[in-house]
C-alpha positions in Angstrom: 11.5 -33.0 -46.5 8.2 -32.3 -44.8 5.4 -30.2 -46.6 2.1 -29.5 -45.0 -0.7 -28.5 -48.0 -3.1 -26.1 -46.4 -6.0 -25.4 -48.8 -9.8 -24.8 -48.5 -11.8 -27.3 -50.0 -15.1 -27.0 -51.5 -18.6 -28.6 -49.8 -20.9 -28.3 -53.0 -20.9 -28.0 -56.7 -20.6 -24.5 -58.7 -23.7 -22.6 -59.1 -25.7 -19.3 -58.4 -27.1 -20.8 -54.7 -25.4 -19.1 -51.8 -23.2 -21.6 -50.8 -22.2 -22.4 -53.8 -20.9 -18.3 -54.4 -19.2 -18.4 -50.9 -17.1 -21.3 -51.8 -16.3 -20.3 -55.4 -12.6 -19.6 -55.0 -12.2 -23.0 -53.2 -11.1 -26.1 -54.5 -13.1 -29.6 -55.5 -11.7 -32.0 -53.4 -10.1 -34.2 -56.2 -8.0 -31.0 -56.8 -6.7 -31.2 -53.7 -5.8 -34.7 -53.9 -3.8 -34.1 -57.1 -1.8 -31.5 -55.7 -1.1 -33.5 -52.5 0.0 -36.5 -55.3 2.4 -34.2 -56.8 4.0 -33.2 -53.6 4.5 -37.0 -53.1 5.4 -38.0 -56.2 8.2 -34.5 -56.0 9.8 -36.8 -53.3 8.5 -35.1 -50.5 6.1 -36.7 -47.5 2.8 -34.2 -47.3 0.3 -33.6 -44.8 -2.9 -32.0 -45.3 -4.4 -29.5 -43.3 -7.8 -27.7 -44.2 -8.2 -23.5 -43.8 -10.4 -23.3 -40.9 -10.7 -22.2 -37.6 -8.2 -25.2 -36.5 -6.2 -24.8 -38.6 -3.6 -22.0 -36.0 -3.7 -25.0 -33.4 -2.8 -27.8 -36.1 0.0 -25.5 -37.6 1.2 -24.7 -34.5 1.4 -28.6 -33.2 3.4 -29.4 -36.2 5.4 -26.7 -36.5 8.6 -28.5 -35.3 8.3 -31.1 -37.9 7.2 -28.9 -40.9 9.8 -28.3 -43.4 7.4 -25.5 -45.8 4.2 -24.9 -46.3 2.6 -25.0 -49.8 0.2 -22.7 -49.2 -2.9 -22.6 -51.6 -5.5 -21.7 -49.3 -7.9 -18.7 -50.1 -8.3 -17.8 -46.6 -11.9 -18.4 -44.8 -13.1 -14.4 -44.8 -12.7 -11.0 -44.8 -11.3 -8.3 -47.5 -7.9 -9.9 -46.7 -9.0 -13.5 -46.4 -5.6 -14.6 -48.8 -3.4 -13.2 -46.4 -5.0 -14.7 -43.4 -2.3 -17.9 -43.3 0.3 -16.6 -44.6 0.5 -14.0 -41.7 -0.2 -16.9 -39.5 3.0 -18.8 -41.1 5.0 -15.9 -40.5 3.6 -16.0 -36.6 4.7 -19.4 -36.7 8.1 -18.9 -38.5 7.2 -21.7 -40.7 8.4 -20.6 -44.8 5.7 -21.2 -47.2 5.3 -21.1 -51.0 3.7 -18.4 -52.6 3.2 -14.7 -52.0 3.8 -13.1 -48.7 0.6 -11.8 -46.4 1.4 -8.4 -48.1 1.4 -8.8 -51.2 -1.7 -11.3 -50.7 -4.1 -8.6 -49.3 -3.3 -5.8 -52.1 -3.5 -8.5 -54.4 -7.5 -9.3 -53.5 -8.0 -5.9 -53.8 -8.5 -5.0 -57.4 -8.9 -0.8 -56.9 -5.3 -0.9 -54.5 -4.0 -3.1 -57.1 -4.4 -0.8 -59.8 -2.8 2.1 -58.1 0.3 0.4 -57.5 0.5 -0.8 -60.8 -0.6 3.0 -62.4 2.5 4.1 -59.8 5.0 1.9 -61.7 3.9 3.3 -65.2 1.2 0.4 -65.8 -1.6 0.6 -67.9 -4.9 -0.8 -66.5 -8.3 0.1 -67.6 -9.5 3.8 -66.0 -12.1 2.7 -63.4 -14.1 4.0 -60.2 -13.8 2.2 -56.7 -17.5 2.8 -54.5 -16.8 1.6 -51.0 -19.7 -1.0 -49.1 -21.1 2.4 -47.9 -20.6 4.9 -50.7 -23.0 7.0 -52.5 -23.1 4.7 -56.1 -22.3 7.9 -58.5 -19.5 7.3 -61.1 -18.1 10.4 -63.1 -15.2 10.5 -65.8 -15.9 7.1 -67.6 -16.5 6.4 -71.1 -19.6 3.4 -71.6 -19.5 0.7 -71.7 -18.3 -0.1 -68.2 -17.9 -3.3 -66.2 -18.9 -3.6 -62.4 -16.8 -5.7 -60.5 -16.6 -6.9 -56.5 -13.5 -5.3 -55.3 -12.3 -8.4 -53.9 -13.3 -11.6 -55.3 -11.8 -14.2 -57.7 -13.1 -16.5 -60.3 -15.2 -14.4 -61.7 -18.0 -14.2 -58.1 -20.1 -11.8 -58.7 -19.3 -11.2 -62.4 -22.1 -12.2 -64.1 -22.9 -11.7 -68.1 -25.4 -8.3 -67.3 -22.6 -6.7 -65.2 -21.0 -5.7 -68.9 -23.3 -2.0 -68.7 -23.8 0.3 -71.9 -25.6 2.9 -70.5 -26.3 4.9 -67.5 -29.8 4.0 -67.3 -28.9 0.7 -65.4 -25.8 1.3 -63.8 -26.9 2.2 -60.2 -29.1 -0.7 -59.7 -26.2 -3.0 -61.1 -23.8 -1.4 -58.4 -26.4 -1.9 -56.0 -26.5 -5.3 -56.6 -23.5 -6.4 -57.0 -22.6 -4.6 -53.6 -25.5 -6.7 -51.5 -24.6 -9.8 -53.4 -21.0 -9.6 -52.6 -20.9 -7.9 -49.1 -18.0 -5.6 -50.2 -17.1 -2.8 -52.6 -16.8 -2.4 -56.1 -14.8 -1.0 -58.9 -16.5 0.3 -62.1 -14.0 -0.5 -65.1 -14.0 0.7 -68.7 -14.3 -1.9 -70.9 -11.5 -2.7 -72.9 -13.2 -4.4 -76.4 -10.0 -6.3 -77.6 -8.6 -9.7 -77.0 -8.1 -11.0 -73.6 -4.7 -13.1 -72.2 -4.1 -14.8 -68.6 -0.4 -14.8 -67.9 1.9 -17.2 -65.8 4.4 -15.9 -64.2 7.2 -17.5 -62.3 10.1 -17.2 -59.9 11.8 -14.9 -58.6 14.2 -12.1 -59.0 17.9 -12.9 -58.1 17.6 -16.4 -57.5 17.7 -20.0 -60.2 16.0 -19.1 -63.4 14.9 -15.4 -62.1 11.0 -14.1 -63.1 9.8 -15.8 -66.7 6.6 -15.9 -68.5 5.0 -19.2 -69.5 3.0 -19.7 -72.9 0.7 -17.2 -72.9 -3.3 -18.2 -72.7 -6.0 -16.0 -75.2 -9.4 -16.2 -74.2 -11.6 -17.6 -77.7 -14.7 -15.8 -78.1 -15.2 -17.3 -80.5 -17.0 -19.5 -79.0 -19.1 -17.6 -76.7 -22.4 -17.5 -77.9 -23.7 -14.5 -79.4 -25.8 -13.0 -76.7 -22.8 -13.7 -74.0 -20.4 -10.8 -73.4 -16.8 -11.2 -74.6 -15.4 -11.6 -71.0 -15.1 -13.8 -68.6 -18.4 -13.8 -66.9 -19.3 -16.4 -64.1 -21.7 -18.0 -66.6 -18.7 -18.4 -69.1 -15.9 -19.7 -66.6 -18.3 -22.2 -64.6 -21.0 -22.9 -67.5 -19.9 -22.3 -70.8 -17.0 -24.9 -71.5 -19.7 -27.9 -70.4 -22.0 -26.9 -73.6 -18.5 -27.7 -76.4 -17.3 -30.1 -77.7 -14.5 -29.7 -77.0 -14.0 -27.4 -72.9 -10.5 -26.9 -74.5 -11.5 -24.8 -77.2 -12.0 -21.5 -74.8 -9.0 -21.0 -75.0 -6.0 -21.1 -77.1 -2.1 -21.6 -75.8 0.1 -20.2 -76.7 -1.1 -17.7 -78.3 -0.7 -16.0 -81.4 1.1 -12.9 -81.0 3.6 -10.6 -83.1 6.6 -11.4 -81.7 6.7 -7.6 -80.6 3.6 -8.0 -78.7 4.7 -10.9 -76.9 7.4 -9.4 -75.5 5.2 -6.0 -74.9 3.1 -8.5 -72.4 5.8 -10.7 -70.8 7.8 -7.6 -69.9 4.4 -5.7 -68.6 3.7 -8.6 -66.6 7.2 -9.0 -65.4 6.5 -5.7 -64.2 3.3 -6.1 -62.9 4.2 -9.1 -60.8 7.7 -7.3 -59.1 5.7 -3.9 -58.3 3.3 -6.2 -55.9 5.9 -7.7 -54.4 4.8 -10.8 -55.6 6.6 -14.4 -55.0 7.1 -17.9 -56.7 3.7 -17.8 -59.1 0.6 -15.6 -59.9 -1.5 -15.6 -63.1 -2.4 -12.0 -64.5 -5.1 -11.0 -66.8 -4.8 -8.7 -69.5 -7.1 -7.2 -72.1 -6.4 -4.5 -75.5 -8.0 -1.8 -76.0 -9.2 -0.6 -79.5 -5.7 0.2 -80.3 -4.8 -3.3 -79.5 -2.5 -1.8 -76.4 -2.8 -4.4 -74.0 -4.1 -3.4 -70.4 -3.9 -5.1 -67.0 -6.8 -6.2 -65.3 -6.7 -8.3 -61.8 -3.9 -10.2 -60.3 -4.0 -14.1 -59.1 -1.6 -14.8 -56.1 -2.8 -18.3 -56.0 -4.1 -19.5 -59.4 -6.1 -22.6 -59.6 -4.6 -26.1 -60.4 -7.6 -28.2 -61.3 -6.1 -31.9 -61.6 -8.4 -33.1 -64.2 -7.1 -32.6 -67.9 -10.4 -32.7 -68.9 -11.3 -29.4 -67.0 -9.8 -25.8 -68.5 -7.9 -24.1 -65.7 -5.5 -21.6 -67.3 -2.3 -22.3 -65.5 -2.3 -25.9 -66.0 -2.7 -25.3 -69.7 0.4 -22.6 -69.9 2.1 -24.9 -68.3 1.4 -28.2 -70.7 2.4 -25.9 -73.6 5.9 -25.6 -71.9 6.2 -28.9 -71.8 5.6 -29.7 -68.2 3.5 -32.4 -66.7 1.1 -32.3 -63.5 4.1 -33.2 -61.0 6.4 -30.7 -62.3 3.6 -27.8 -62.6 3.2 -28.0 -58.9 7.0 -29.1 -57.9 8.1 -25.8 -59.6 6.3 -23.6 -57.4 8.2 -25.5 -54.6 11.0 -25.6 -56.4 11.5 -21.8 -56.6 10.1 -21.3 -53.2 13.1 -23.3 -52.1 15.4 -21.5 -54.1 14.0 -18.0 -52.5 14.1 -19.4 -49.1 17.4 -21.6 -49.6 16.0 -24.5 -48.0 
């Protein structure tokens, strides 16, 4: 069987410099080499083919002798850059892994996200979504507030002074974040209790169905104590570098009442199927004071850093299950497969 990797790849090394935040959702080319290792080492023959503005003509001259697509590309630009391949694919009529071009776009888009999840029932931090173009005025929230892009990943644009206790600041933080970023943003209540990243695989009706791997708990503890308790940029490209050990941000699995556990897996079940999502995607979730857990932002593509060494949070859900580097990534084939019937 013939699987073509499509991915973007990343030029230069994680940082503040511009090219550096306009590649920070791509991938470090020895990342892409592991994957294309697992697909071999799965028992399939795998060809590599980079998300760029060849990519249509490559796709397209292959397209006879490619069996599926594992797509982890993040798309080149655009609010629905994560969609851009997979609506190609479907152009093609070539099946792929992952989410469809649908569920991709709404996905990236954190604001459009939430309302689906709020029409299914879902809890998610009350926020405000300002458009590229909109007056920055924010009514109806309770301090302290988060200002996030509208739609960007791994934590661009999220920096440790985006966490915002007052109103004195928060237009010129909006401001910013809006010419950094090029897009919109969403202003989010902060939720002040733990904070969980949840796997979730398969699909309804088909093999195993949807199921939750070990959940991951964010350990501030660690942070230091002028860093916010959240996943800032500085914290997910900076902070695991200064430990001893870049595995003690997190802990997995984590320690939950067995009533809470369940509480999460099922939310996240939920949360996954109302976006019409396929195969894999990684949710985070925070508690409130309560300790009610909330959802935040959805990953269609979650990273898959090769390197044990390096903390990338589906990776580490799936070594708690038991599961090596060849079968993390040959289960996301595996269950595209089994959706497909290929």
């Amino acid at each position: 069987m013939h699987i073509a990797l499509i991915y973007n790849v990343r030029h230069v090394k994680a940082g503040l410099g511009k090219q550096a935040q306009e590649e920070a959702e791509f991938d470090e080319p020895e990342t892409i080499a592991a994957v294309h290792e697992a697909i071999v080492q799965n028992g399939y023959t795998c060809t590599d083919i980079e998300t760029n503005e060849e990519a249509y003509g490559k796709l397209k001259e292959l397209k006879k002798s490619i069996d599926l697509v594992f797509n982890f590309s993040e798309g080149l630009r655009g609010e629905m850059r994560e969609s851009q391949m997979p609506a190609i694919l479907e152009m093609l009529g070539i099946p792929y892994t992952h989410s469809g071009a649908l569920a991709q776009a709404i996905a990236l888009d954190k604001s459009l996200t939430k309302k689906v999840w709020l029409y299914h029932g879902l809890p998610t931090p009350k926020c405000v979504s300002i458009g590229p173009k909109d007056k920055p005025y924010v009514e109806g929230l309770t301090f302290p507030v988060i200002v996030k892009p509208n739609s960007e990943g791994s934590s661009k644009g999220v920096f440790n002074d985006n966490l915002v206790t007052g109103p004195g600041t928060l237009v010129a933080k909006i401001r910013a974040t809006r010419a950094a970023c090029g897009n919109g943003v969403i202003v989010e209540e902060y939720m002040p209790g733990r904070e969980f990243t949840v796997s979730v695989m398969g699909n309804p009706g088909v093999g195993k169905g949807v199921y939750i791997l070990p959940i991951v708990e964010i350990n501030f503890d660690v942070y230091p104590k002028d860093m916010g308790k959240f996943e800032s940029f500085e914290a997910k490209w900076f902070l695991e570098s200064t430990l001893t050990s870049p595995h003690d941000i997190y802990i997995c699995p984590a320690q939950l009442p067995r009533s809470v556990q369940m509480m999460i897996e099922t939310m996240c079940i939920k949360a996954f199927l109302a976006l019409g999502c396929r195969d894999i995607a990684r949710i985070d979730l925070r508690m409130d004071a309560q300790g009610k857990p909330h959802l935040l932002e959805i990953n269609t593509i979650p990273g898959m850093i090769g390197d044990p060494n390096v903390v990338t949070y589906y990776p580490a859900a799936a070594r708690a299950a038991g599961w090596d580097y060849n079968r993390m990534v040959g289960q996301i084939i595996t269950h595209a497969r089994e959706r497909l019937g290929i």
